[in-house]
Backbone as JSON Lines, residues from 0, in Angstrom:
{"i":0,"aa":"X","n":[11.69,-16.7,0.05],"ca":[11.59,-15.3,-0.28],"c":[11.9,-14.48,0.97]}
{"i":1,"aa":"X","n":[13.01,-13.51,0.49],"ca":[12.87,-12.76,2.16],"c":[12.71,-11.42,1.67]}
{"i":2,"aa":"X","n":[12.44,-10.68,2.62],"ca":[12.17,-9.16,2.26],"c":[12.77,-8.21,3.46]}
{"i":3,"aa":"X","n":[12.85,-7.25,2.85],"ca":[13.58,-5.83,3.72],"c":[12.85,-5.78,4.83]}
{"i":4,"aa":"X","n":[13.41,-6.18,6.41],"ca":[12.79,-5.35,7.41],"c":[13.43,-5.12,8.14]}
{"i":5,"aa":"X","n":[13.19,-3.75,8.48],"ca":[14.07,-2.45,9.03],"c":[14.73,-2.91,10.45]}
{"i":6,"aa":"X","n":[13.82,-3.8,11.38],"ca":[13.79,-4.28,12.52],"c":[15.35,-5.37,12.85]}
{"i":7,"aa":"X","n":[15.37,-6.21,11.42],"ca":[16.42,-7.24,11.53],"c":[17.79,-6.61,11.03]}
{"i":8,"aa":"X","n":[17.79,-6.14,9.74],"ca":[18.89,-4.93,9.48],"c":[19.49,-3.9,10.41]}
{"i":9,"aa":"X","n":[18.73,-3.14,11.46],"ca":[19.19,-2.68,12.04],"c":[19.43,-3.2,13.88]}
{"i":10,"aa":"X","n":[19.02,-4.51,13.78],"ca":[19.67,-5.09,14.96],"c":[18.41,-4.63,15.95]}
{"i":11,"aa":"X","n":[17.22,-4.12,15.93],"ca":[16.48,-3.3,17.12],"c":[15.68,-4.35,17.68]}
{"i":12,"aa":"X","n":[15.52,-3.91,18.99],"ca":[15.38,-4.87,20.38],"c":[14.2,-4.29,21.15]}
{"i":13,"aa":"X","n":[13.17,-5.09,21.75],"ca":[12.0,-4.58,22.33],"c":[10.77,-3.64,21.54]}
{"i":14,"aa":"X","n":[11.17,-2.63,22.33],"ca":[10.13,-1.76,22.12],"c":[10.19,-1.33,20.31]}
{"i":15,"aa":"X","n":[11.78,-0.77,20.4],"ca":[11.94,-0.54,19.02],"c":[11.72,-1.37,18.28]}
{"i":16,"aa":"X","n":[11.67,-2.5,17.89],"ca":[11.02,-3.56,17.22],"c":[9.67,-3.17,16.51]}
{"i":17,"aa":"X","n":[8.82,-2.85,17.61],"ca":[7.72,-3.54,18.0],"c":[6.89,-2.2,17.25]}
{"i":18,"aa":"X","n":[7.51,-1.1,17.09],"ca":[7.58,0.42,16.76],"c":[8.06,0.28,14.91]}
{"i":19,"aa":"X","n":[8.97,0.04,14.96],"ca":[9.72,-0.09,13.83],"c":[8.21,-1.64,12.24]}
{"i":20,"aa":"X","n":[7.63,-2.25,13.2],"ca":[7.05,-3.07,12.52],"c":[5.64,-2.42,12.44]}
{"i":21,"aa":"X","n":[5.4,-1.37,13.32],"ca":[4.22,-0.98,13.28],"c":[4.31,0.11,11.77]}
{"i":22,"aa":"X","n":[5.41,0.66,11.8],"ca":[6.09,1.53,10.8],"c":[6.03,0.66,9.86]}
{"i":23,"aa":"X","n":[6.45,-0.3,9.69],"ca":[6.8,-1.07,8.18],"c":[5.09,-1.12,8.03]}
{"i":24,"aa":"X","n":[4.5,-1.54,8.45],"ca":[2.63,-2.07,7.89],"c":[2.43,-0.77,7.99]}
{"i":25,"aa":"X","n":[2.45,0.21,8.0],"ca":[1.62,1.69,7.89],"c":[2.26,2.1,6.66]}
{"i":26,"aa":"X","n":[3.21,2.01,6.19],"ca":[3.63,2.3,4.96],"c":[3.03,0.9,3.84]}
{"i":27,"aa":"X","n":[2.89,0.22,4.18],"ca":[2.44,-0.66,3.43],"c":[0.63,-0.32,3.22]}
{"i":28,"aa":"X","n":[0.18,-0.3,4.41],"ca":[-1.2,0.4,3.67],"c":[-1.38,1.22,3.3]}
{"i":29,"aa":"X","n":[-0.28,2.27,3.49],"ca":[-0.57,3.06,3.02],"c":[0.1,3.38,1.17]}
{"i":30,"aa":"X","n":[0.56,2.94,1.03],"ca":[1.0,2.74,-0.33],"c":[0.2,2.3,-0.95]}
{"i":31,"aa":"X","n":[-0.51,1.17,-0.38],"ca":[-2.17,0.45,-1.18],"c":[-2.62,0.92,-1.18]}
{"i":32,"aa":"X","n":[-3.16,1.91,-0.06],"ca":[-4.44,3.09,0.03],"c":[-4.21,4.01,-1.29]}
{"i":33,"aa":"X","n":[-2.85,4.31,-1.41],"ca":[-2.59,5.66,-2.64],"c":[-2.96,4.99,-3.67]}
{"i":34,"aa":"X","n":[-2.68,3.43,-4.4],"ca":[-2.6,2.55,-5.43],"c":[-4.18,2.41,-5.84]}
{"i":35,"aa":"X","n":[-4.89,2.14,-4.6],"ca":[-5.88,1.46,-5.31],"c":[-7.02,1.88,-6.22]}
{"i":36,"aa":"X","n":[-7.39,3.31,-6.34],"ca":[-8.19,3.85,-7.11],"c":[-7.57,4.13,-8.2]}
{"i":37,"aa":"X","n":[-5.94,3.71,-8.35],"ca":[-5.33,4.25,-9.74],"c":[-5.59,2.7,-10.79]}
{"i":38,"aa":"X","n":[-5.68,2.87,-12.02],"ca":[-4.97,1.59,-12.75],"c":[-4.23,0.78,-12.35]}
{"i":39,"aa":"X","n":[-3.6,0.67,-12.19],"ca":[-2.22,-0.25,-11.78],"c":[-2.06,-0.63,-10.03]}
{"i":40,"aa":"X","n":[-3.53,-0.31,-9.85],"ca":[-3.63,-0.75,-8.53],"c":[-3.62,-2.45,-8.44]}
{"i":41,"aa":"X","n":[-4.16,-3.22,-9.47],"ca":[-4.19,-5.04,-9.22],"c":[-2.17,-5.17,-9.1]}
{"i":42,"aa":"X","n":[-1.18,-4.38,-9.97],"ca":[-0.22,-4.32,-9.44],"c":[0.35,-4.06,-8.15]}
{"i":43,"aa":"X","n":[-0.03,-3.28,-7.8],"ca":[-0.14,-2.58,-6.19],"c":[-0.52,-3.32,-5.24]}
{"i":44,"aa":"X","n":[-1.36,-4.07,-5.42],"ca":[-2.4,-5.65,-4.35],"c":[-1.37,-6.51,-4.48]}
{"i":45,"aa":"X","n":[-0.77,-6.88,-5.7],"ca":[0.09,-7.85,-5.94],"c":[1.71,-7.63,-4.84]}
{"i":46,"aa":"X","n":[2.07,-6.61,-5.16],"ca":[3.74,-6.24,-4.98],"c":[3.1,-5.72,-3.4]}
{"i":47,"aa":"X","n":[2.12,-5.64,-2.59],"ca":[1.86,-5.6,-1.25],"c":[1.75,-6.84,-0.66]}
{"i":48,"aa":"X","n":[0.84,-7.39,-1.07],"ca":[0.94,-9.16,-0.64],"c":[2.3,-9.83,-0.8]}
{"i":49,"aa":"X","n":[2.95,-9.2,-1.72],"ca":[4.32,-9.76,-1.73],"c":[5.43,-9.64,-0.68]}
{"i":50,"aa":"X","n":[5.05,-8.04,-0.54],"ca":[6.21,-7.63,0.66],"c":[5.39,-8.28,2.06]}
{"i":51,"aa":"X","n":[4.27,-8.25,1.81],"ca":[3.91,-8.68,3.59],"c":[3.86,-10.04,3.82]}
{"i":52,"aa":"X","n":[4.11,-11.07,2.54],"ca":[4.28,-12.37,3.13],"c":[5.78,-12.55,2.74]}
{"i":53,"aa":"X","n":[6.56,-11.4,2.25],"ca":[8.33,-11.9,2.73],"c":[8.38,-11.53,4.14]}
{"i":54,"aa":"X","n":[8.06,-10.23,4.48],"ca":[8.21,-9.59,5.92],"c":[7.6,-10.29,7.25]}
{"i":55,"aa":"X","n":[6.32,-11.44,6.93],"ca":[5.32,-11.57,7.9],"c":[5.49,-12.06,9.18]}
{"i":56,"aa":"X","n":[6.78,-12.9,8.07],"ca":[6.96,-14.24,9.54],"c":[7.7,-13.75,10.06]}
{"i":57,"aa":"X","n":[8.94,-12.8,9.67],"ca":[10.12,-12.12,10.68],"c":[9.02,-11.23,11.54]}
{"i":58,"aa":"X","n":[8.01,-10.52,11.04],"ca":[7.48,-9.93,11.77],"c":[6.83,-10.42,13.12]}
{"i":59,"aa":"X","n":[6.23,-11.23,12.9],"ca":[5.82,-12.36,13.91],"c":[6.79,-12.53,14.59]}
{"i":60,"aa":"X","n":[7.71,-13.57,14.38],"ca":[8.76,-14.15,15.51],"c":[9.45,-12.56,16.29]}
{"i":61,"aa":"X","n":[9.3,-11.62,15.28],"ca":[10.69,-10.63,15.85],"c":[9.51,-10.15,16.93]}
{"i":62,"aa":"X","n":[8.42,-9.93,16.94],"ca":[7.26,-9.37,18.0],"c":[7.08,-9.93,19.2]}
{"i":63,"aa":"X","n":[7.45,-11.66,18.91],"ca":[6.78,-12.86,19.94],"c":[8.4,-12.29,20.91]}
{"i":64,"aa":"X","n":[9.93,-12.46,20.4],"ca":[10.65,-12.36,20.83],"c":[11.09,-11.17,21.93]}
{"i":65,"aa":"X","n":[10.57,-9.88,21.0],"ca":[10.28,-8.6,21.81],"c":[9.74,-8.85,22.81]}
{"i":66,"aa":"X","n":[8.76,-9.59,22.53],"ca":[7.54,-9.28,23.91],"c":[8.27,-10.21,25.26]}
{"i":67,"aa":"X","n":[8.79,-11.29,24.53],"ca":[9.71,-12.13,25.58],"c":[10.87,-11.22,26.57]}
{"i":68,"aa":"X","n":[11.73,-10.28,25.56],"ca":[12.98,-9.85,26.32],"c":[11.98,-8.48,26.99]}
{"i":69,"aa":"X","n":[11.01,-8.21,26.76],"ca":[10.25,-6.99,27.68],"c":[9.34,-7.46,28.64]}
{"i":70,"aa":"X","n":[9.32,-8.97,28.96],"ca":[8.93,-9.86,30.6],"c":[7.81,-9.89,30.23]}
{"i":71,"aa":"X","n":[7.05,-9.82,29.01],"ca":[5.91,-10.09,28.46],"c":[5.21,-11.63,27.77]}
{"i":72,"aa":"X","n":[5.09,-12.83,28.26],"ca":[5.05,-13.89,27.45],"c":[4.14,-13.75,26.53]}
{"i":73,"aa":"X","n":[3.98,-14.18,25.34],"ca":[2.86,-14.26,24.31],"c":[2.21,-15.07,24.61]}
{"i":74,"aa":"X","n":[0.97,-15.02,24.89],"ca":[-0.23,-16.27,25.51],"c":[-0.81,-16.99,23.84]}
{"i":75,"aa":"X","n":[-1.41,-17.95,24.16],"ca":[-1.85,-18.84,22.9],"c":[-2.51,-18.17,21.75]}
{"i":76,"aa":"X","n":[-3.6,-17.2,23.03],"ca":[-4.87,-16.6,22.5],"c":[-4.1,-15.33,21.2]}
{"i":77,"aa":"X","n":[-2.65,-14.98,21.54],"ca":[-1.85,-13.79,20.65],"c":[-1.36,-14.67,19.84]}
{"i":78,"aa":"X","n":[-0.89,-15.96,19.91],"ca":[-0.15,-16.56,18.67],"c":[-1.41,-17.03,17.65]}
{"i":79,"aa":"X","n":[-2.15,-17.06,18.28],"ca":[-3.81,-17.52,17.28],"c":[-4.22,-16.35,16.32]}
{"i":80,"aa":"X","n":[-4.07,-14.96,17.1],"ca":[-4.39,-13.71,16.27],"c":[-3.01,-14.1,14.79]}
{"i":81,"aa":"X","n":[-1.57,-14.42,15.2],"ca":[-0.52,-14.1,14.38],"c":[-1.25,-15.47,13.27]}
{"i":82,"aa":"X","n":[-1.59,-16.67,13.78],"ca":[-1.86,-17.59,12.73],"c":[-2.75,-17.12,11.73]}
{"i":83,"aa":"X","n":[-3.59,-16.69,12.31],"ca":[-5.24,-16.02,11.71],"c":[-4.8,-15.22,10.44]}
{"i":84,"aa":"X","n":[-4.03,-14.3,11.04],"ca":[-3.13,-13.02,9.96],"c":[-2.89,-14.12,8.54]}
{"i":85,"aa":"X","n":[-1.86,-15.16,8.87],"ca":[-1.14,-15.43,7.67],"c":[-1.68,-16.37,7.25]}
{"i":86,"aa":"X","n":[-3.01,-17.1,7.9],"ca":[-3.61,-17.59,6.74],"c":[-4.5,-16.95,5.83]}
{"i":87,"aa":"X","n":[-5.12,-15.92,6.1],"ca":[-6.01,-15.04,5.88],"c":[-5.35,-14.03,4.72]}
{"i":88,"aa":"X","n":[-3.66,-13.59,4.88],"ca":[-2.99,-13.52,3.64],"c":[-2.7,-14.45,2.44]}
{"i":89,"aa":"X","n":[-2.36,-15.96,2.95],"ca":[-2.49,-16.93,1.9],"c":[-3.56,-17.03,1.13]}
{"i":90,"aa":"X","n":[-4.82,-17.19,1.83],"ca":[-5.68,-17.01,1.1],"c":[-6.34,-15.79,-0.04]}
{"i":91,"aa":"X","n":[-5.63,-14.21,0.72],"ca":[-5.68,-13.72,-0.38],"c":[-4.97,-13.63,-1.09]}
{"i":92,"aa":"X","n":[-3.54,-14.16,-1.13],"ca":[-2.72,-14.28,-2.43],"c":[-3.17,-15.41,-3.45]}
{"i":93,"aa":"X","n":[-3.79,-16.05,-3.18],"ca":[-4.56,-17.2,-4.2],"c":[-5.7,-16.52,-4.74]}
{"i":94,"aa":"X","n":[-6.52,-15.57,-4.13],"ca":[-7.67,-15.24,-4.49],"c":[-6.84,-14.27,-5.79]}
{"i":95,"aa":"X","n":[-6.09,-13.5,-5.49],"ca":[-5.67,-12.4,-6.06],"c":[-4.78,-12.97,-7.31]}
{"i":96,"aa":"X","n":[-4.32,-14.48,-7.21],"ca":[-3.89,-14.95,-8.29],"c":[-4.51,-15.52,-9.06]}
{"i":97,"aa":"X","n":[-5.89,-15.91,-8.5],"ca":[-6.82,-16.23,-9.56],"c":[-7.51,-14.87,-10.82]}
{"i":98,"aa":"X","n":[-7.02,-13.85,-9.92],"ca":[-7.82,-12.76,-10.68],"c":[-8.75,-12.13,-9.54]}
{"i":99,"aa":"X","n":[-9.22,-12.04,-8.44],"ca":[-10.11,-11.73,-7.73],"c":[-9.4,-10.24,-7.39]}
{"i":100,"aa":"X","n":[-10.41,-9.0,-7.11],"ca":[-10.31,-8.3,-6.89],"c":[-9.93,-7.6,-4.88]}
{"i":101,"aa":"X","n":[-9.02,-8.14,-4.25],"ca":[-9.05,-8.62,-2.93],"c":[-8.28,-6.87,-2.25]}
{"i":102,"aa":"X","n":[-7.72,-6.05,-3.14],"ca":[-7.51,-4.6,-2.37],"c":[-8.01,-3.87,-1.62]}
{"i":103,"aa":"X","n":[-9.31,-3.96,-1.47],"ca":[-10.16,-3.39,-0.41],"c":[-10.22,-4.01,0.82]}
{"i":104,"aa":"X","n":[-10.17,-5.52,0.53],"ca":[-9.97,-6.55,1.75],"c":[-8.81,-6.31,2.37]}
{"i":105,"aa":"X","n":[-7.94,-6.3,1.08],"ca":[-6.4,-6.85,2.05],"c":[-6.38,-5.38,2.94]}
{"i":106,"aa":"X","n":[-6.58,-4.19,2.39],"ca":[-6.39,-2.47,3.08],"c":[-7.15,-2.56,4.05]}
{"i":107,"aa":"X","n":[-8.66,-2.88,4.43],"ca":[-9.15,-3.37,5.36],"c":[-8.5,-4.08,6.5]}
{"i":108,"aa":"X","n":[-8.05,-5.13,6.41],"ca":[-7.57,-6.36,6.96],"c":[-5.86,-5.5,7.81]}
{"i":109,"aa":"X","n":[-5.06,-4.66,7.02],"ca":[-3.73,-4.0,7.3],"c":[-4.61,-3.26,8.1]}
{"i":110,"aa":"X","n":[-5.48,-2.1,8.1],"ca":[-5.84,-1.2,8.78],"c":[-6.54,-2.31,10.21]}
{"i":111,"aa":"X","n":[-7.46,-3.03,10.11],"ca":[-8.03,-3.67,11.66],"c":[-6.73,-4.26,12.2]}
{"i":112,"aa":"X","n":[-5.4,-4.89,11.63],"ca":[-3.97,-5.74,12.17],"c":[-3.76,-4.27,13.2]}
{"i":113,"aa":"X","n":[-3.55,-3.3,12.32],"ca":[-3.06,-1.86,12.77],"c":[-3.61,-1.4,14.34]}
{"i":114,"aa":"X","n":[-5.31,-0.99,14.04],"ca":[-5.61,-0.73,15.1],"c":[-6.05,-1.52,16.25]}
{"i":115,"aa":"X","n":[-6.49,-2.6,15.85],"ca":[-6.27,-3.98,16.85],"c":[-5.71,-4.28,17.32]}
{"i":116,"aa":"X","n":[-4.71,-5.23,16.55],"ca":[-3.93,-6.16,17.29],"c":[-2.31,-5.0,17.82]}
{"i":117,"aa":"X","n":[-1.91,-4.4,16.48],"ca":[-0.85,-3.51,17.6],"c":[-0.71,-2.81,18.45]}
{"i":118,"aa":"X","n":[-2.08,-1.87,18.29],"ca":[-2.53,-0.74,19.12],"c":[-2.83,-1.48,20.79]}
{"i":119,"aa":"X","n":[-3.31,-2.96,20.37],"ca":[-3.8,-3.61,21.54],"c":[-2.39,-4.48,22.05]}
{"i":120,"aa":"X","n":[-1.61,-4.09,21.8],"ca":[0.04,-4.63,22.33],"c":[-0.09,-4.1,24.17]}
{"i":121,"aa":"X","n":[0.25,-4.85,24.88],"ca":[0.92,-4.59,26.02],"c":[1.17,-3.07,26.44]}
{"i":122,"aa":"X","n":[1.75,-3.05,24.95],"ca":[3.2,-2.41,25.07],"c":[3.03,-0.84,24.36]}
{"i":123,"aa":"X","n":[1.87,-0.76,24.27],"ca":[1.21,0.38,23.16],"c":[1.27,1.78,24.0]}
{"i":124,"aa":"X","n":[0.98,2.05,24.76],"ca":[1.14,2.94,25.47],"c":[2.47,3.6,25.98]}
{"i":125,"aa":"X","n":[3.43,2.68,26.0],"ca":[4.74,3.0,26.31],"c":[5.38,3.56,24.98]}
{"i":126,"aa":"X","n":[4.76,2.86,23.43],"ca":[5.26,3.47,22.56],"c":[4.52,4.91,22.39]}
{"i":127,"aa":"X","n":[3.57,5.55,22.68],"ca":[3.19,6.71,22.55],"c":[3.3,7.6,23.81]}
């Protein structure tokens, strides 16, 4: 499964990357955030988990790579945060295919990725 990200389509390198992916997950919670008090929000949980485990892994590698061509190595302790992420999505795409109600989690979980782990980039300050 692959999915639209803005980062590989348009060829962007470093910082822009790293900017551009922070952009793709803010629209993504935030689209859940609008979804989830409506009906058709278990749709909304669904078609989000979808785009963020086509997008996840480009997201990952395209970040680890950034951080490489900006003299930044990714230490173990950052590839452990990226593992953590996508098992922690697998697991809620199973929960959520059993029927479990997991939208508050997963919006949770996008918002702490958000202000955590990107905000806590290296590289965060240079983007603002």
């Amino acid at each position: 499964m692959t999915g639209f990200t803005p980062w590989k389509s348009q060829d962007l390198k470093g910082i822009a990357v790293i900017e551009a992916q922070r952009c793709w997950l803010s629209e993504l919670a935030d689209t859940l955030s609008a979804h989830l008090p409506l009906k058709d929000s278990l749709d909304a949980v669904g078609e989000c988990l979808t785009h963020l485990l086509s997008g996840l892994l480009q997201s990952i590698v395209s970040e680890e790579e950034a951080f490489l061509a900006l003299g930044s190595p990714v230490d173990a302790a950052h590839r452990a945060e990226h593992n953590e992420l996508c098992m922690e999505v697998l697991e809620l795409i199973k929960r959520h295919e059993c029927g479990d109600s997991v939208g508050p989690q997963l919006l949770q979980r996008l918002q702490d990725w958000l202000t955590l782990h990107c905000a806590g980039t290296p590289h965060h300050a240079v983007l603002h």
